[in-house]
C-alpha positions, 0 to 999 in steps of 0.5 A, a space after each residue: 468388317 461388321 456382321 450386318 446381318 441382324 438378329 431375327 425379332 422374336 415376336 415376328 413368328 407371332 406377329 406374322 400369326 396374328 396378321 394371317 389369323 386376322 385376314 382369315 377371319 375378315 379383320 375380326 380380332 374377337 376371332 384371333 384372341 388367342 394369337 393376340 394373347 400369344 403375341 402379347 406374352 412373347 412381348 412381355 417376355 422380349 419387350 426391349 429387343 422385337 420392334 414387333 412389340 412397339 405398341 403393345 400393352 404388356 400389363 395386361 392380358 388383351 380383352 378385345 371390346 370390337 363387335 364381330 359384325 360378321 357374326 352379327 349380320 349372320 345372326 340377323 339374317 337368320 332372324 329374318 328367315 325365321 320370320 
């Protein structure tokens, strides 16, 4: 009888990292770079066995280009108070 138990992906710790840093921090990935970059070098390392890493840029460390808006209305709502 085969073993059905499969091997545990050895990106899921990292993925699962990733998913609780970016609710934590209302969805913002500029908040989470860190796990991010983490993520993406256990995927440089275990490309062709974690399902986690389909998708994954490899070639290159992540370099997030989103605007952190929750950074961005604190900081506006500060300026109007100063007026």
């Amino acid at each position: 009888m085969k073993n059905l138990k499969k091997d545990p992906d050895p990106c899921k710790e990292f993925a699962c990292k990733l998913q609780k840093c970016l609710q934590d921090n209302v969805f913002q990935p500029s908040r989470c770079q860190g796990v991010i970059e983490e993520l993406r070098q256990c995927c440089t390392k275990r490309t062709t066995n974690s399902t986690v890493c389909d998708g994954i840029n490899t070639t290159k460390p992540y370099n997030h280009n989103t605007v952190d808006y929750v950074s961005a209305v604190f900081a506006l709502l500060v300026l109007m108070r100063v007026k």
